[in-house]
N, C-alpha and C positions, 0 to 999 in steps of 0.2 A: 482405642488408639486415637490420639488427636494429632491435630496436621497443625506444625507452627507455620503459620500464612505468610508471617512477617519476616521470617527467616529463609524460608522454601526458597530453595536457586533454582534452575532451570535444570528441566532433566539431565541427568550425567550421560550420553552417550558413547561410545568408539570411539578413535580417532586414530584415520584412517589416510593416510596421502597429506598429511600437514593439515587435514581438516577434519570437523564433527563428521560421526558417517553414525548414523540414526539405526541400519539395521534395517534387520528385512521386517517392514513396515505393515506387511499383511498378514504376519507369522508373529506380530511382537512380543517378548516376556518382559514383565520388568520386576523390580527389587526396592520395597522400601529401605532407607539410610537413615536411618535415625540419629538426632543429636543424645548422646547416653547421659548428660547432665540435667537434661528436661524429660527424657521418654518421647517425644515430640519427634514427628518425620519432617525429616529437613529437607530431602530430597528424594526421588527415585534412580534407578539405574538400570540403562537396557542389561538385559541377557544375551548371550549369541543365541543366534540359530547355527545350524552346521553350515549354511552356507556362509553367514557372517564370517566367519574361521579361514573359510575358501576365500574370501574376500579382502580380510587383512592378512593371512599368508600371500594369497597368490599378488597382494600390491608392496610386499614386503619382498619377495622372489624375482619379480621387475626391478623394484630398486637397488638389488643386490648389486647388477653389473658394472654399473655407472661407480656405486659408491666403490666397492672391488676396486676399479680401476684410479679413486682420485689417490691423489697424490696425498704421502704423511704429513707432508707440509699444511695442506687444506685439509686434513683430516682434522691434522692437530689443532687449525685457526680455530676451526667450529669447538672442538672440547675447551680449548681457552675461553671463548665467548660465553658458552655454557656456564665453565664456571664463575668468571665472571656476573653473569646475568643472576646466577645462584643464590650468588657472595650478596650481591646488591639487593634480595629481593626475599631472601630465606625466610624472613618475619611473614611476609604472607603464607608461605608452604606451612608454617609453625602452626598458623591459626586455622587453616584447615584441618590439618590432623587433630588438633586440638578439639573443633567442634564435631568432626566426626565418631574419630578413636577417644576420648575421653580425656586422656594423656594432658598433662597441665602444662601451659608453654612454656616454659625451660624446657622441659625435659623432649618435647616437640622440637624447640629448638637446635637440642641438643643432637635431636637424631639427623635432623638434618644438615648438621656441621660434620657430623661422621660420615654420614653419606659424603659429603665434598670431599672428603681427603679419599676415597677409590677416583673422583673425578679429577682429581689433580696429580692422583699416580700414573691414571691412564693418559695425561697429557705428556708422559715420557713413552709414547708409545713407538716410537722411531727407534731409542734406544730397546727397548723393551724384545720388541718382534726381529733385531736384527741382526745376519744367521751369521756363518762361519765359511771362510774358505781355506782351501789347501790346495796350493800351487804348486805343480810338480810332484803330485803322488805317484804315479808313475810316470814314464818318461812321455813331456808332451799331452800327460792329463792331468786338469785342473779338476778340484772333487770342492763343490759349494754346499753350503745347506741354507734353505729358506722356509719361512714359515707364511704364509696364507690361511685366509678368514674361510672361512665353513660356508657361507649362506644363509640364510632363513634361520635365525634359532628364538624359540620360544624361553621365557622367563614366567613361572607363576609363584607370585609372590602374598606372603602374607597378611595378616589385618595390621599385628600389632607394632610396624614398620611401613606404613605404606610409602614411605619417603627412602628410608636409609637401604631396607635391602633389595627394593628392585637398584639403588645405587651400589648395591655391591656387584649385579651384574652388569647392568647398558652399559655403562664409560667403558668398561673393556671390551665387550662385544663390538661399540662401536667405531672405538677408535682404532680395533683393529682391521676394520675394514669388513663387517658385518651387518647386516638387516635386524630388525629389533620385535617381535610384539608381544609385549608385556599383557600376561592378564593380573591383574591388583584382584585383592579382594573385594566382593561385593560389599563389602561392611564397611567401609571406607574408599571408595573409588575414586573421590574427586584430586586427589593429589597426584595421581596418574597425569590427568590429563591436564594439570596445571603444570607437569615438567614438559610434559608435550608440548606445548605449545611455546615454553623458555625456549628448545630443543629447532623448533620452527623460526623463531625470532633470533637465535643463533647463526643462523643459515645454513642448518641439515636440509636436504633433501627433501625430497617425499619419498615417502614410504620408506624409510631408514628408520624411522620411530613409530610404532603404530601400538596402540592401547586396544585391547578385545578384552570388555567386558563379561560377566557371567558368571555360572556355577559349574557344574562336574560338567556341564556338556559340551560346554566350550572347553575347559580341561581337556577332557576327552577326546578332541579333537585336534588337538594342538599334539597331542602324546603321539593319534595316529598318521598325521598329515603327511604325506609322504615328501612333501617339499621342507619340511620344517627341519634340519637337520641334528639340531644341540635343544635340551632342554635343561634348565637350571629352576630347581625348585625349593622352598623351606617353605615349612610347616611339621606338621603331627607325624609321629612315626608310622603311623599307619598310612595314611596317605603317601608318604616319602618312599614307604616302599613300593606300593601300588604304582607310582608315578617309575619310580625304575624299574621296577618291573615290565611295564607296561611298553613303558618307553623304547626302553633295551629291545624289548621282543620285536619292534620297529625297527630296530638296527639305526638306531639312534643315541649318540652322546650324551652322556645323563651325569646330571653331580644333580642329590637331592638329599637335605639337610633338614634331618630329621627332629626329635625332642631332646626331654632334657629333663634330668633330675638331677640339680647341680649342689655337689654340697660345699659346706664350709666348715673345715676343721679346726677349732680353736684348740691349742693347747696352752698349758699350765703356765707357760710361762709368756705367754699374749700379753698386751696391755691389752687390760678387758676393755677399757672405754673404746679403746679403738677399734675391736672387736665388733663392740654392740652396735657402735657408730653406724659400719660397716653390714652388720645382718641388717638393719633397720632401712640403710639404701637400697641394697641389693633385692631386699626381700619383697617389698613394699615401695618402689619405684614403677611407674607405670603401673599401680596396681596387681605389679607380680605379673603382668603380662609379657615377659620378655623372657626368647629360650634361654638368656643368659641369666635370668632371675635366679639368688640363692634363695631355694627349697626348703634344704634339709640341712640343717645346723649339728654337726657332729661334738660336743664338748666333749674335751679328757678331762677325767676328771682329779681332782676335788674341785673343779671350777664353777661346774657346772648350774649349781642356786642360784649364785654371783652374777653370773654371766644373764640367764634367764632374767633377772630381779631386771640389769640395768636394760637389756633390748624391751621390757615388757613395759618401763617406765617410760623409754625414748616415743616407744607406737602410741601408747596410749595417750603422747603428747602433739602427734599426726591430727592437722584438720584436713578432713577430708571432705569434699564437693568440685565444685563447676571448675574446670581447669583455666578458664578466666579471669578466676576472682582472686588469686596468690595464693590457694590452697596446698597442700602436701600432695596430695593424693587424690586423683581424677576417682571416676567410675570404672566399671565393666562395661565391654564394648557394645554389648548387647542385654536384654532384661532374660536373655534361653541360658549365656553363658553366666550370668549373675548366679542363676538359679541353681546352676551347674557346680558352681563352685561354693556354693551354701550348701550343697548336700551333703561335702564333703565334710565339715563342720559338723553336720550329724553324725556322719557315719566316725570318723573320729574318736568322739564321745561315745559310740556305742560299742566301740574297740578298748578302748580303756585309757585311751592317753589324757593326761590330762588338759583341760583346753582355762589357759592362762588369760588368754583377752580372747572376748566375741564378739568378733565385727560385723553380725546381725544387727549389733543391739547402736551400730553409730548413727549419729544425728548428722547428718553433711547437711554442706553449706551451699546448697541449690535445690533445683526441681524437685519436687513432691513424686514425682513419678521418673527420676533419674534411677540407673541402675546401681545404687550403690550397696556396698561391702565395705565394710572396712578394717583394720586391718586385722588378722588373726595370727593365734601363736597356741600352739601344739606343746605341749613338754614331756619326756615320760613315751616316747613313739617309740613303737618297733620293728624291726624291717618288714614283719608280714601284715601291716594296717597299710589300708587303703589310702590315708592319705600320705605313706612313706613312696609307696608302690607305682602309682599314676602321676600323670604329667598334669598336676591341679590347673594352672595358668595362670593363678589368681593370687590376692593377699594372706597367702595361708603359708606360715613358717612353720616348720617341724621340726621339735630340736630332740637330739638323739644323746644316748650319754656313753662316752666308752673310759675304757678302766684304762686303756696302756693307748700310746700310736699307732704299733700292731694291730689292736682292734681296729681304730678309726679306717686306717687305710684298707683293714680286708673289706669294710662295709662298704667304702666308696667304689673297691674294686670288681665287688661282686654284684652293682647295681647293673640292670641291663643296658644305662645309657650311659657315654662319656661324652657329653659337651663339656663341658664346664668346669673347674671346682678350684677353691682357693684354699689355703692354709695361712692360719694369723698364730707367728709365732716370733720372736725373738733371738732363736739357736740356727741359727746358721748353717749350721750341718743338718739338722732337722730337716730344713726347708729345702734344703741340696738332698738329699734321700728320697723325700716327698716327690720333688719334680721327677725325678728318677724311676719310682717306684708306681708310680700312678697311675693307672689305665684312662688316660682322658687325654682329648685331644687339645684343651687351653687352659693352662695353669696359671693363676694369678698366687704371686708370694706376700701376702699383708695388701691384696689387691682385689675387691671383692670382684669384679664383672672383669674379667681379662679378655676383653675383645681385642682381638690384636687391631695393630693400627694398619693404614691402608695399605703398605706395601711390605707386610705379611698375609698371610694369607688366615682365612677364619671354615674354622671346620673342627667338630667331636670326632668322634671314634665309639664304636660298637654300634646298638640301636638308634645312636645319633648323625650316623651318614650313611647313605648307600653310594655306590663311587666310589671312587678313588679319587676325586680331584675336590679339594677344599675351596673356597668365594674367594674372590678376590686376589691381591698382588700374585707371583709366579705362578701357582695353580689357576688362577683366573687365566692369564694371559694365557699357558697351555691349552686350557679347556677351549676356547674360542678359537683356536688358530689351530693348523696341524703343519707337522715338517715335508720336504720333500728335498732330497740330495740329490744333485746335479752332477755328473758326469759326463768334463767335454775335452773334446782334443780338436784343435786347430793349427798344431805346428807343422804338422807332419803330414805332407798331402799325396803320399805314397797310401794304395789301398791295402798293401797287405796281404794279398792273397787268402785263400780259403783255410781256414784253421776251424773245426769245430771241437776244440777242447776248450775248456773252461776259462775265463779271461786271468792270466796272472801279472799282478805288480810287478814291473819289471825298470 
């Protein structure tokens, strides 16, 4: 392992009450950060201890009352300011994730423009949270309904977004009048606490934003804390259940957004260029680290040679290296998950599918010891191979072949995951069936990554959520707030006498 000296920032710590909080100091863990274009440790990062947890919950739990009580007016200056500060400033957030996550700055860029539009939805939060009355329900009673923030709620968020999806939850947790503490992943931590501190120079609070560092322990603690009240979580299905599982058994509010086998169904009558266009972004953007990444390329066929020929000429025209240099295609975030997703590439092959490009064999355009892969294509897959089956994460496409629409959609319907999935066609009615017919929670029509925009809301269905409440626009606001119906009378200053039968409209 080598230490780049020249690069090395200052340890990543918490941050805790609008300031660095270092952690219990006599107990410390920390985490090497590596830049993934060199192999090179750029930085470290504390870990919680259990009491850390106790420390940014319980200065998150204080701050809850004050912010509870300010006004949507000040609620909303500060999310204005935020974005704002954001809008002006995003090129730096871009180049952090970039030298962390691997991700080449556009497309860094890119996530943190998405992340802004949930910041700029949750600046209608006045409109948003604001409830209903009825005058005169019965005679002399007014019947309201109003909605209020939760308290304390936990966020643990991703690697391969350390920007966009903890912004799919703070701006509505906060502007509804809720406390924040975000755990980011270890693997990428420093963008956390570069929002934190916009978030502070904004004029939040203390303790309204607080970042807790770590791994499963600090996890684990946020899951059982008893002051913590909501958790919102993405990542791996396995984890996502564990987390509401977990969670839940705490009698705690839980949306957790699980994986992702997303495919792409091309039929006959596509414009193939636009098609291949399309696998070739979807597939091989960030590296294929994204749960929206398309996977699993379903062709109908007779297209299917055609189709393979043109995606296989597009990748192998991919340069791939240092996400600083104008490259296509970053690294893998780490040299475990490089590994990880190169095995599949064997295993693959020893299933029988045919493997069309091997992105073992690419030359990128940096570090001698960066974690690269690049990009891969499968042809010839079948639903019981391992690389149809698992959530790869990585630059590995798999194309699948089916005879009728029929088939393509039973394959798509009987995958255990529904994030994701698109169809590229031209018939009209086709693509109106497809939306119809389709077990997945975000459908793109000739649209390869259909992340809805900020004020829909983004969530799968089956192995891809536990919950019921999706990120973001209406389900976001629900999740952070709950109702309570107000029942009053002031007209009538007669008591009424003693009636113990049940109250009737009258």
């Amino acid at each position: 392992m080598t230490v780049d000296t020249d690069s090395r920032r200052d340890d990543v710590t918490h941050w805790v009450a609008n300031r660095p909080f270092p952690g219990a100091a006599h107990d410390a863990r920390w985490a090497d950060v590596f830049d993934p274009a060199t192999g090179a440790v750029r930085t470290r990062v504390a870990l919680a201890r259990p009491e850390d947890v106790d420390t940014a919950v319980g200065t998150a739990a204080k701050a809850f009352p004050l912010w509870r009580d300010t006004s949507l007016a000040k609620r909303v200056q500060v999310l204005f300011r935020f974005r704002e500060l954001l809008n002006e400033r995003k090129g730096e957030l871009a180049e952090i994730i970039t030298a962390e996550h691997g991700k080449v700055l556009d497309d860094a860029l890119g996530e943190v423009s998405r992340g802004q539009e949930v910041v700029e939805f949750a600046c209608g939060i006045p409109h948003l949270i604001k409830g209903d009355m009825s005058e005169n329900a019965s005679t002399g009673v007014d019947v309201s309904s109003i909605r209020q923030p939760l308290g304390p709620v936990a966020i643990v968020s991703p690697f391969n977004f350390p920007a966009m999806v903890p912004m799919w939850f703070f701006p509505i947790a906060i502007a509804a009048g809720n406390t924040v503490v975000l755990k980011p992943s270890e693997k990428d931590p420093s963008a956390a606490n570069w929002m934190a501190r916009l978030w502070q120079e904004a004029g939040l609070p203390d303790g309204v934003f607080n970042v807790l560092h770590g791994d499963k322990e600090a996890v684990d603690g946020l899951l059982s804390h008893p002051q913590v009240k909501a958790v919102s979580f993405v990542g791996s299905t396995p984890i996502a259940r564990y987390v509401y599982e977990t969670a839940s058994r705490y009698g705690k509010r839980v949306q957790a957004l699980g994986g992702a086998k997303n495919h792409m169904v091309v039929l006959p009558d596509a414009d193939l260029d636009l098609a291949a266009d399309a696998a070739v972004n979807a597939g091989f953007g960030s590296a294929g680290e994204r749960c929206m990444a398309i996977s699993a390329l379903v062709a109908v066929e007779p297209v299917a040679d055609e189709l393979v020929a043109k995606i296989a000429e597009r990748a192998a025209g991919l340069r791939t290296g240092d996400g600083r240099r104008g490259c296509d295609m970053g690294p893998l975030v780490t040299r475990a998950h490089r590994d990880r997703v190169a095995s599949y590439i064997d295993s693959g092959q020893q299933d029988g599918a045919t493997l069309v490009l091997d992105g073992r064999t690419v030359q990128a355009d940096g570090g001698a010891d960066g974690f690269w892969l690049g990009p891969t294509i499968f042809d010839h897959v079948r639903p019981g191979m391992g690389v149809y089956t698992d959530e790869i994460f990585g630059p590995v496409l798999s194309v699948l072949r089916a005879s009728t629409y029929d088939e393509a959609i039973e394959l798509v319907n009987a995958n255990p995951y529904g994030n994701g999935t698109a169809i590229f066609t031209n018939d009209g009615g086709a693509a109106r069936r497809f939306q119809n017919e389709v077990e997945v929670g975000m459908i793109g029509i000739n649209v390869p990554i259909p992340v809805p925009v900020g004020y829909y809301s983004f969530g799968g269905w089956k192995n891809s959520l536990f919950g019921d409440s999706h990120a973001y626009g209406a389900d976001g606001v629900r999740f952070y707030t709950r109702g309570k119906v107000v029942t009053s009378r002031w007209l009538d200053p007669s008591h009424g006498g003693i009636n113990l039968g049940f109250p009737q409209n009258t």
